[in-house]
Legacy VTK file of the C-alpha trace (Angstrom):
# vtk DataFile Version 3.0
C-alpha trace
ASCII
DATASET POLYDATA
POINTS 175 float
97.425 84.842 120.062
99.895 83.837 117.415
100.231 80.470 115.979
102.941 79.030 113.002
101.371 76.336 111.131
103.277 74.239 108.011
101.751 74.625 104.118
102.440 74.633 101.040
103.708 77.841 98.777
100.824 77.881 95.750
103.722 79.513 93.555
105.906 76.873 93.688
105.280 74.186 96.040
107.565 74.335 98.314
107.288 74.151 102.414
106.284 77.332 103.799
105.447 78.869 107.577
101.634 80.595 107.470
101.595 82.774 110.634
98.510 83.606 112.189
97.972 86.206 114.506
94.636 87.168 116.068
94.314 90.568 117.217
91.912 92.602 119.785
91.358 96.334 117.992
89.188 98.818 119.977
85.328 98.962 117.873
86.121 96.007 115.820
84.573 92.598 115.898
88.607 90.152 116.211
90.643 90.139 113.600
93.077 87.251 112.453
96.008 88.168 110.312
97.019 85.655 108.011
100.634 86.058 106.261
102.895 83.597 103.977
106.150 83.888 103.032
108.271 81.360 100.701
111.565 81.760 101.242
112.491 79.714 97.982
110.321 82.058 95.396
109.822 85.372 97.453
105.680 84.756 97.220
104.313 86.664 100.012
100.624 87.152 101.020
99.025 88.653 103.482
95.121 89.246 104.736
93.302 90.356 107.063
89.857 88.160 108.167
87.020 90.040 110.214
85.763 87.080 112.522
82.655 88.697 113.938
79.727 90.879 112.050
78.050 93.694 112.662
75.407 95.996 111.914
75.489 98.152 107.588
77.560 100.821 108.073
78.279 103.531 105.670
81.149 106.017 106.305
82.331 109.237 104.377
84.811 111.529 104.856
85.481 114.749 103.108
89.186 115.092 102.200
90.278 118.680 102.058
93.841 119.543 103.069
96.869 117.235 103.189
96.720 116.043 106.329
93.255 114.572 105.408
95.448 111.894 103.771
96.371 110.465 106.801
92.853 108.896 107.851
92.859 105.733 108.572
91.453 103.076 106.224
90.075 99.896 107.415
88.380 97.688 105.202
86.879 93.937 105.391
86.421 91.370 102.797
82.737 92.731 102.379
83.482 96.968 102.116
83.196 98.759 99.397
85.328 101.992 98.738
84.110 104.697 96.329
85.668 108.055 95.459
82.447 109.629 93.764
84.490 112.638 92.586
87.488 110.432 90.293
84.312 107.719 89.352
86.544 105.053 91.075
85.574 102.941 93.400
86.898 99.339 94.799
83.864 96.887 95.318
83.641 93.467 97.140
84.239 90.165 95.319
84.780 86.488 95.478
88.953 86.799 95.697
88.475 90.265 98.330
90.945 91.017 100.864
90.772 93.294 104.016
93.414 95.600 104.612
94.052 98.183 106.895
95.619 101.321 105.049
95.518 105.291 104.976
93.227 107.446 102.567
96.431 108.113 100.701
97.246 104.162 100.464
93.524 104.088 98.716
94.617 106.893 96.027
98.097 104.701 95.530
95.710 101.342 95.076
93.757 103.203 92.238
97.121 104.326 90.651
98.269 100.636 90.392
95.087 99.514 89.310
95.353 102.383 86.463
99.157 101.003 85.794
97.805 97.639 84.669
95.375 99.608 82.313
98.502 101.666 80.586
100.724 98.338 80.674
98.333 96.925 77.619
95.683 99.070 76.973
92.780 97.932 74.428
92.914 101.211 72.216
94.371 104.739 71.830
91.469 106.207 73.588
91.693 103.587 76.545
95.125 104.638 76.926
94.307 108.634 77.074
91.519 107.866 79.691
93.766 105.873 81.337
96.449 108.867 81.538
93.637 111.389 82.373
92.659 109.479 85.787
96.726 109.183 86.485
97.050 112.722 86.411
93.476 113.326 88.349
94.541 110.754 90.839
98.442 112.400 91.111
96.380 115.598 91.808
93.936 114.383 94.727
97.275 112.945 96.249
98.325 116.763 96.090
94.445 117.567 97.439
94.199 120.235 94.780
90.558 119.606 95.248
87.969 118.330 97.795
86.997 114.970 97.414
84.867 112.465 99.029
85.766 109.125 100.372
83.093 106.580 100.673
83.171 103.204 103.017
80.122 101.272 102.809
80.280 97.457 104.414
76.816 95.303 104.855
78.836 93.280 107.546
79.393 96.671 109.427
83.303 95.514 109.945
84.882 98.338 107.998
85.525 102.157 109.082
87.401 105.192 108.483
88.816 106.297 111.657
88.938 109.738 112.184
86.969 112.546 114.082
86.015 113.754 110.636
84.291 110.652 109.504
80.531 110.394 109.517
78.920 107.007 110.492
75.478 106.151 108.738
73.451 103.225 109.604
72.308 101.701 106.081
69.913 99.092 104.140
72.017 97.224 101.537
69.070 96.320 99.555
69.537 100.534 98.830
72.871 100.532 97.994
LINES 1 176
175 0 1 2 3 4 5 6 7 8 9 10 11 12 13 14 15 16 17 18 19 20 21 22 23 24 25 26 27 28 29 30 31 32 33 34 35 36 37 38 39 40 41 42 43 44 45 46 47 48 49 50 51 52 53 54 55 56 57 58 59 60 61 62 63 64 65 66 67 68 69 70 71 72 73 74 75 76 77 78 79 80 81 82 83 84 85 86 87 88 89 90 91 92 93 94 95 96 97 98 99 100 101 102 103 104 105 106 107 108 109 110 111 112 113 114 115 116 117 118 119 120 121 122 123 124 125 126 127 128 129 130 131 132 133 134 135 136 137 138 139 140 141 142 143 144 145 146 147 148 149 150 151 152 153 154 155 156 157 158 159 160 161 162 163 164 165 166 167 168 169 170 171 172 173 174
């Protein structure tokens, strides 16, 4: 069901369309995509809103050729993604959004997030840290090593969809 409702942009102000769309996705509680667009300032946002919970669910993958890269992503408001191999990982917080990406849309997530560190870094050492994990995160895109990605989500609403993946029940008082 898609519905078109008036707002206003919070860039600038002016009148804007927010489209909703609720969607019916096999193994997943219904979703309701949410985008703005201003046509007067270019601000665009989307997200993605999990209407339904379910049981903790922790999911890992091993990544270990190329086509590994490919694995589907999807991730609500309250999953946390870790990489235990690069020490990154993406937790849950007041201003989270879902998303539904690849393993290899993950890596390119952690790259930007590393950009904003090398746009104004705090010191020279921040900075060569900084460059380190670009170059350790340029080679997982190349998977010139096994790595591990982690998908843990107390609301049970995320997963990694693949054949691959493992699916763990889990306490989030452990986590």
């Amino acid at each position: 069901m898609r519905e078109s409702h008036p707002g206003t942009c919070p860039a600038c102000g002016s009148e804007i369309r927010i489209v909703h769309h609720r969607l019916d996705i096999p193994h997943f509680p219904d979703l309701l995509l949410v985008s703005i667009a201003c046509d007067a300032c270019g601000y665009r946002h989307t997200d993605t809103i999990i209407l339904g919970e379910g049981i903790p669910v922790r999911w890992t993958v091993r990544v270990e050729e190329p086509g590994d890269l490919a694995i589907r992503v999807a991730r609500s408001t309250t999953g946390k993604i870790e990489i235990p191999e690069l020490g990154l990982a993406v937790e849950p917080g007041a201003a989270c959004e879902g998303f539904v990406t690849n393993i290899e849309g993950i890596l390119y997530r952690f790259e930007q997030a590393v950009e904003t560190v090398l746009a104004d870094p705090e010191s020279e050492d921040e900075r060569a840290a900084a460059l380190r994990m670009m170059e350790t995160i340029a080679a997982a895109r190349e998977v010139a090593f096994p790595f591990t990605v982690t998908l843990e989500d107390p609301a049970g609403n995320s997963a990694l969809v693949s054949e691959k993946a493992e699916k763990v029940l889990f306490d989030p008082g452990d986590a």
